[in-house]
C-alpha positions as CSV (number, residue, x, y, z in Angstrom):
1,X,-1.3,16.8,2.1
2,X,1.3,15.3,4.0
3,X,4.1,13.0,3.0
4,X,1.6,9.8,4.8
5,X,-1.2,11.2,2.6
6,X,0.9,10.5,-0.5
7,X,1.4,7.2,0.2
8,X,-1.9,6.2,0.9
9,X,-2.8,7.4,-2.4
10,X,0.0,5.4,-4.1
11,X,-0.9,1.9,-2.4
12,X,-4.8,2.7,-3.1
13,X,-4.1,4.0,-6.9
14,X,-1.4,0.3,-7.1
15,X,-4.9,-1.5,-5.9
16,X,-7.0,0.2,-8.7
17,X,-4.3,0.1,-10.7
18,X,-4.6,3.3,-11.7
19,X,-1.4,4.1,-13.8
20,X,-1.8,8.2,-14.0
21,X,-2.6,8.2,-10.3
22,X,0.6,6.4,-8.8
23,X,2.6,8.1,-11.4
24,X,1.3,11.8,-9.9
25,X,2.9,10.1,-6.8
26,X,6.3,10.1,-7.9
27,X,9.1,13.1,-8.3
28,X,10.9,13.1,-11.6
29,X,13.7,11.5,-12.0
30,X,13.1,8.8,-9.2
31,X,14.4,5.2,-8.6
32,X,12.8,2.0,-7.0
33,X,15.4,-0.3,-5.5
34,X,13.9,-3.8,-5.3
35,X,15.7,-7.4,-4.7
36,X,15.6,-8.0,-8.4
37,X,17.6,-4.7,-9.1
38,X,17.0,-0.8,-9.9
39,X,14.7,1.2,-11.7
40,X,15.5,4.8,-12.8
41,X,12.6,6.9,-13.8
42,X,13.0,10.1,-16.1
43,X,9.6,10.7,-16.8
44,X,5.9,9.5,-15.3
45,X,5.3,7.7,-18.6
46,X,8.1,4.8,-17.3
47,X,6.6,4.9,-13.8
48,X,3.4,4.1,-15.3
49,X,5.0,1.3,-17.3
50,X,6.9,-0.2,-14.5
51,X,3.8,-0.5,-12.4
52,X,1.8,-2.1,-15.0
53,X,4.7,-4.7,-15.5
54,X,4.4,-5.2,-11.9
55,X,0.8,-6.1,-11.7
56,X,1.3,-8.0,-14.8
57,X,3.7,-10.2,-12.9
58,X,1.6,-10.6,-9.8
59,X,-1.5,-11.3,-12.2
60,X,0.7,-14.0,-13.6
61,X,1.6,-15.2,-10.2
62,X,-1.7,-15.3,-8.5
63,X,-1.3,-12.6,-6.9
64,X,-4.1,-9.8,-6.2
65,X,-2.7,-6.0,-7.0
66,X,-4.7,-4.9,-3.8
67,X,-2.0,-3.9,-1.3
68,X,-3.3,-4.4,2.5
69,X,-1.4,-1.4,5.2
70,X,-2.0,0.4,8.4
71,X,-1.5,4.0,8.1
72,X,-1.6,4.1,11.5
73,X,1.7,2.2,11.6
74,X,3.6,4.2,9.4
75,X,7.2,5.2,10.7
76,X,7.7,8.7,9.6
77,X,11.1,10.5,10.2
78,X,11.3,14.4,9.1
79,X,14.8,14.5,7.9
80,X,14.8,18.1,6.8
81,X,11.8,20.9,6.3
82,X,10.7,18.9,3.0
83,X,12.2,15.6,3.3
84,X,10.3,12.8,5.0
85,X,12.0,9.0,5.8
86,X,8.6,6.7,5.8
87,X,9.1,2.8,6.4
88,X,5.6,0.8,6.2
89,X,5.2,-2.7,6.4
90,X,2.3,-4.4,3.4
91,X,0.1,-7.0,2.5
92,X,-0.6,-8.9,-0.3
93,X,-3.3,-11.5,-1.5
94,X,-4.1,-14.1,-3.4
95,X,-6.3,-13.4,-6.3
96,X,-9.4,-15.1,-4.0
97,X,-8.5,-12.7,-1.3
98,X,-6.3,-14.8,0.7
99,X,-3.4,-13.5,2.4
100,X,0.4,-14.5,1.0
101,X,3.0,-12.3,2.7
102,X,4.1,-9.0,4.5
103,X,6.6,-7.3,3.0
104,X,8.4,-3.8,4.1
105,X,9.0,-0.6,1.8
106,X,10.9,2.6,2.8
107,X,10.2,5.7,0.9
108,X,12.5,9.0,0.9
109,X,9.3,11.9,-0.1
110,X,10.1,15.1,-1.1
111,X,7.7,18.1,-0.3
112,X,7.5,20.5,-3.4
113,X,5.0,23.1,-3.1
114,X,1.8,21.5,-1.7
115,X,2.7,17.8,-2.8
116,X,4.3,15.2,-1.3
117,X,6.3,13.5,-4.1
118,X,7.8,9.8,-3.6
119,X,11.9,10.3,-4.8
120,X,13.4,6.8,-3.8
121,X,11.4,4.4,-3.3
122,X,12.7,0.3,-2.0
123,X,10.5,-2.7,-1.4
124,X,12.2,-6.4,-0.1
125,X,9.0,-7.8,-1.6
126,X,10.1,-11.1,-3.2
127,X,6.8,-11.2,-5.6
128,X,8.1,-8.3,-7.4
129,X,10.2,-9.7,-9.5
130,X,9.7,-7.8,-13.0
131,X,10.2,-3.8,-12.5
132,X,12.0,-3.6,-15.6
């Protein structure tokens, strides 16, 4: 698995919305850094809880939780044997399928044993207003 690999799980498992499976994305403790503010995590159980608050809000908004990306266009930097800089650029929909915005997210990813975990993670998405 590669640090790419991760990611793609974490947007797919955020359009599924399938808590457990973007919380085995993350390293513990972790933080998301937003336009809204910071969230620390100590544990997957507030990952999981964060990211449903998030789709709540997006529900509430009209907006879809599927999350459109290009792996291919992934920026990857290798800052050190198991530490990966990944910048991607993201979609996001209207609940008819319709597209709203692009949106950019960089991620620091820290390789521990044969996983990629996410460790920082920062979106300037302005739909993501509740991570609290």
């Amino acid at each position: 698995m590669t640090s790419v690999d991760t990611l793609v799980k974490y947007y797919d498992a955020i359009s599924t919305a399938e808590f457990d499976s973007i919380a085995e994305c993350f390293d513990t403790p972790s933080k998301l850094i937003s336009l809204y503010g910071t969230v620390n995590h100590s544990n997957r159980e507030q990952i999981k809880n964060t990211y449903a608050k998030i789709i709540k809000t997006w529900n509430e908004q009209g907006i879809s939780k599927q999350v459109g990306y290009d792996k291919e266009a992934f920026e990857v930097v290798n800052l050190q044997e198991n530490i990966d800089l990944v910048h991607t650029r993201l979609s996001n929909y209207d609940l008819e399928g319709k597209f709203l915005q692009e949106w950019n997210c960089s991620y620091i990813i820290r390789e521990e044993g044969n996983s990629w975990l996410i460790s920082l993670a920062t979106s300037d998405n302005k739909a993501s207003k509740s991570m609290k």
